[in-house]
N, C-alpha and C positions, 0 to 999 in steps of 0.2 A: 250458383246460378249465373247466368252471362258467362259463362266459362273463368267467372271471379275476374274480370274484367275491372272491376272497378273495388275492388276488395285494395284497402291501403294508398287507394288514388284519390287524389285533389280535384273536387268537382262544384266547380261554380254554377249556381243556380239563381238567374234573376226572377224576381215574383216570388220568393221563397213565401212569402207571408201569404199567398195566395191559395186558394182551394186544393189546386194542382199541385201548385209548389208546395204546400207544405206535407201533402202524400207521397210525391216525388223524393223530398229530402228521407220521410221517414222512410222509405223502401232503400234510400241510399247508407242512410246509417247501418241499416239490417245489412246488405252487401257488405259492409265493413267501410266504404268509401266514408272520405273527410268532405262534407259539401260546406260550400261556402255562400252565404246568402246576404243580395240583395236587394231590396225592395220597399215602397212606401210602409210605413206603420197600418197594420193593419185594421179594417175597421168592425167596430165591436158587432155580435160576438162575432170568432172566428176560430177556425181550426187549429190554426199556429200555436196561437196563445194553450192555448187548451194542449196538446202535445206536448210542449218545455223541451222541445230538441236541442239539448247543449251540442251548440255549432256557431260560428262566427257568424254573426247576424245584422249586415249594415244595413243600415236604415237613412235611403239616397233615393232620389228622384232621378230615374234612367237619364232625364233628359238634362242631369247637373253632368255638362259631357267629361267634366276635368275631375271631378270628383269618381264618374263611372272608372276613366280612365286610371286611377290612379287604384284605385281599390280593385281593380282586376291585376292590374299592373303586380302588385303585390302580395298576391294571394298565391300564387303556384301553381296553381289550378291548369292541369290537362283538357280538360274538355268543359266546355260552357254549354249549360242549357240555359237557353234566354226565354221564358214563361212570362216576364213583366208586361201588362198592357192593359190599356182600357177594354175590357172585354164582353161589355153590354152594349148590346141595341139600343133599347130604347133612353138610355142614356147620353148615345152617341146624338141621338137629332139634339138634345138638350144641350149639352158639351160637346160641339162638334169641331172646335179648333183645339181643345185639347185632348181631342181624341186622336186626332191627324196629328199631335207632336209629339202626344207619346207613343202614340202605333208606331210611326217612318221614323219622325226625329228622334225617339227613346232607341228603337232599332239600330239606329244606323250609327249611335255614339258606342253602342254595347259592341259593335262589329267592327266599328275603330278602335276600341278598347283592344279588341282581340288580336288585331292586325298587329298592333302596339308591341303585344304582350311578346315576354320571352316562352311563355311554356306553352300557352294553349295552341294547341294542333287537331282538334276537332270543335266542331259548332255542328249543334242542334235548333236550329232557330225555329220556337210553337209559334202558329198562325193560326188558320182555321177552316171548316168547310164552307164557310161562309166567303173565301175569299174569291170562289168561281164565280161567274156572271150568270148571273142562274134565270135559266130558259123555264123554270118548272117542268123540265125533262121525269118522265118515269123511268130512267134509269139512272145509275148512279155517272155521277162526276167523275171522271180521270184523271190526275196530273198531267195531263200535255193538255187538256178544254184550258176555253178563256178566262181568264181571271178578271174582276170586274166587282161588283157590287153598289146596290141601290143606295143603301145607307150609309151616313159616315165611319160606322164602324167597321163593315163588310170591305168597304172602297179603302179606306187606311189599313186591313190587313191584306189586302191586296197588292196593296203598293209597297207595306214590309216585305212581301213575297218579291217583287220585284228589286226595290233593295238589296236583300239578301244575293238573289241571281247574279247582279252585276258585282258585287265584293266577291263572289266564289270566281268569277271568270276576269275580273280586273286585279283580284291582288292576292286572294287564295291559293289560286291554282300552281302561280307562280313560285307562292311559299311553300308549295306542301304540304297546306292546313286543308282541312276537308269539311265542308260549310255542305248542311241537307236542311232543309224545312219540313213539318212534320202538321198536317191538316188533319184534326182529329172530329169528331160528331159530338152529338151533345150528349156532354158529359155528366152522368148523376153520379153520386155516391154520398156517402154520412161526413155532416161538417160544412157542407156549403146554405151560409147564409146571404150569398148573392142578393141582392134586389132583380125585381124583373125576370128571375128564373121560375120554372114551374114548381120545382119540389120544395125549392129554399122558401119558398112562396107560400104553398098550400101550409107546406110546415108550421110556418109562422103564426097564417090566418086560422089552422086548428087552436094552438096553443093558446091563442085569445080568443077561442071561443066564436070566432068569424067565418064566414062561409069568405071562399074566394073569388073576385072577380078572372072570368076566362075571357080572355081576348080573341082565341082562334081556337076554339076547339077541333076542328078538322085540319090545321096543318101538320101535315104529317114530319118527323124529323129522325135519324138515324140515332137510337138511346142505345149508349154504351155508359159500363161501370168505368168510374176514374181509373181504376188498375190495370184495364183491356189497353186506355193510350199509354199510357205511362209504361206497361211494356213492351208495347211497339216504340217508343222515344228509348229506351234503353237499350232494346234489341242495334237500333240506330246508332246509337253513341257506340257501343259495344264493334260496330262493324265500322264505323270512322277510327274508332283508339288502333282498330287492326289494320288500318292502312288501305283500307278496299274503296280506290278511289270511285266506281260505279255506284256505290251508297253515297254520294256525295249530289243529292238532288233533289227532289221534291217527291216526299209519302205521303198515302194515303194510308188513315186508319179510323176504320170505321165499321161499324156491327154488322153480321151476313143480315141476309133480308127479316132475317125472325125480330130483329131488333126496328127497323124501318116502321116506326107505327102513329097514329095521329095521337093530340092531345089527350082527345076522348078516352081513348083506349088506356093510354098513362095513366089517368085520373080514377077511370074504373076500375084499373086493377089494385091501384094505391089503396081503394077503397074495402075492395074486399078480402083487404086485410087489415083494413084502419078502418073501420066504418064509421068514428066520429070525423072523416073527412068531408067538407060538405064543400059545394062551388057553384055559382050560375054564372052565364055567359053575358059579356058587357053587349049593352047597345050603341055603346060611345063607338066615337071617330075615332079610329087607330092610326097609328102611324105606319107607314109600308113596312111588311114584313112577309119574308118569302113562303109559299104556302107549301113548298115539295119541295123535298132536301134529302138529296141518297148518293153518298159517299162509294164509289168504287174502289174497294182496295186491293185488286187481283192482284196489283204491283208486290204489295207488302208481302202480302200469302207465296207467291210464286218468287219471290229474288230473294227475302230475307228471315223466308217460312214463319212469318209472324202471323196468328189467326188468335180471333178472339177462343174464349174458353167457357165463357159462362152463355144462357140462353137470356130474352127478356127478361122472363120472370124473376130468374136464378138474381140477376141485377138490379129488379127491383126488390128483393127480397133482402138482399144484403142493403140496401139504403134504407129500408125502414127498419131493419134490424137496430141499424144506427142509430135513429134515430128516437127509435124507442127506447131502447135502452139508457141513452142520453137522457133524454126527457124523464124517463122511470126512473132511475137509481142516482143519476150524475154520472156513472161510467163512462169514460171513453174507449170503446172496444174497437177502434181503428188497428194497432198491435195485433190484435187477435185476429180481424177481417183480413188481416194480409196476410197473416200466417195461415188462413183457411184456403187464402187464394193461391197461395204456392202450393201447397199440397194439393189443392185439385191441378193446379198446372202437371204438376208431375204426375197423377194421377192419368192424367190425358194426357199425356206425353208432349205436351208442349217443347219446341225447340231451345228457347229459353233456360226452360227449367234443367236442364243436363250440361256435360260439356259439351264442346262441338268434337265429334270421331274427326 
């Protein structure tokens, strides 16, 4: 798969301990690739731990810049995927100066590091859909629309995205390294115990027997499975490792419109598969958050034939899979979930999944 692109290659991943990251790495072992990871200790419970991916596992705060630098430095690592960041909303109004230093100043030591380095010759740098200035548009967002955001965490991966832009045309370009950003939609899948998320959330509030406070039932948001971005990120590294410097810029990747759906509808379908799921809607003061969120990803579909593969349902069916299974036996059927996902890839002829003719 990836036309073995990364089969016996050294592939640095920061946030490895992260939800992404730790799905990310495990897709990357399956390839055969050596990943290298680093990232804060993770906080309990979490997917990582639960997994035991024997791989080099440094445990460093993005923003210890000497320490980033050194441990890239030395790692051999071809292609950097940098995942590490503060990555909640409503954490950000709470933590909103170390959300700006680890979003831009984590960012920008990881892409010094890289500048540094003697191997690495492609960067993937994850952000988010959240990093447009969002008009509440009913159509999706573009990669050339304004980047911007209300909250600190939106506004600090906005400003990684700009970051990233001026290293690719200040010191990138000139080397020959190939720097893209990768905006992906919200992401569910088995394993994330995020705070402040829906699923990690309801998850929890079932498990003890709690009905869940709903903040926004009606905003709508674009729900993609973790393995839909993660192989558009790989599809992307795969076309940076080959030298194709027009991949070298800012993707979108995000669900066709079958995925574009409100809270309400997430929670009722969670339901009518889980019926011990219960929730009512908060009368509390919220903090600002965007009510209409639709990622346009013609780019990705059309230049680097990256298209999702699974439908809503199919996506939430494999996350409560997970998660029941977890909860019922102790299994961790992640392994298995991605080995189901490849074969429907190839089933569907996904690009990915084959050589390139």
């Amino acid at each position: 798969m990836f036309s073995g692109a990364y089969t016996g290659r050294k592939v640095f991943v920061t946030g490895h301990t992260g939800f992404k990251g730790s799905w990310l790495c495990l897709w990357l072992r399956a390839l055969g690739a050596e990943p290298i990871g680093l990232a804060l200790a993770p906080e309990m419970p979490n997917h990582w731990n639960l997994l035991g991916i024997d791989m080099p596992s440094h445990i460093v705060d993005i923003r210890d810049r000497h320490a980033v630098r050194k441990i890239i430095a030395s790692s051999g690592a071809e292609i950097m995927f940098h995942m590490a960041a503060q990555p909640l909303v409503r954490r950000s109004y709470r933590e909103p100066t170390d959300t700006w230093d680890v979003n831009v100043t984590g960012t920008v030591n990881v892409l010094d590091a890289c500048r540094a380095s003697e191997t690495v010759k492609a960067i993937v740098c994850v952000t988010t859909d959240k990093c447009y200035e969002n008009q509440e548009w009913i159509w999706g967002y573009r990669e050339t629309d304004r980047l911007g955001g209300h909250d600190p965490y939106s506004s600090s991966k906005a400003a990684a995205e700009i970051a990233a832009a001026s290293y690719r045309q200040s010191f990138f370009a000139q080397a020959g390294r190939l720097l893209a950003t990768a905006r992906a939609g919200n992401v569910i899948g088995g394993g994330d115990w995020s705070e402040d998320r829906l699923i990690p959330d309801l998850i929890c509030a079932m498990t003890a027997g709690q009905q869940l406070e709903i903040r926004s039932p009606y905003a709508t948001r674009p729900w993609q499975h973790v393995l839909e971005c993660l192989a558009g990120y790989l599809m992307l590294g795969q076309s940076l490792l080959e030298g194709d410097a027009e991949a070298a810029s800012a993707w979108n990747f995000g669900p066709d419109k079958d995925g574009n759906r409100p809270v309400l509808q997430v929670l009722e379908t969670m339901k009518s598969h889980w019926p011990a799921i219960k929730w009512y809607q908060s009368v509390a003061q919220q903090p600002h958050e965007a009510n209409l969120l639709y990622l346009d990803s013609s780019k990705a579909r059309d230049l680097l034939g990256w298209r999702p593969i699974l439908s809503f349902d199919e996506s939430i069916d494999m996350t409560i899979a997970w998660y029941r299974e977890f909860i019922g036996s102790g299994v961790i059927p992640s392994v298995r979930q991605l080995q189901d996902y490849c074969e429907k890839a190839v089933a569907r002829g996904v690009p990915w999944s084959r050589d390139r003719q």
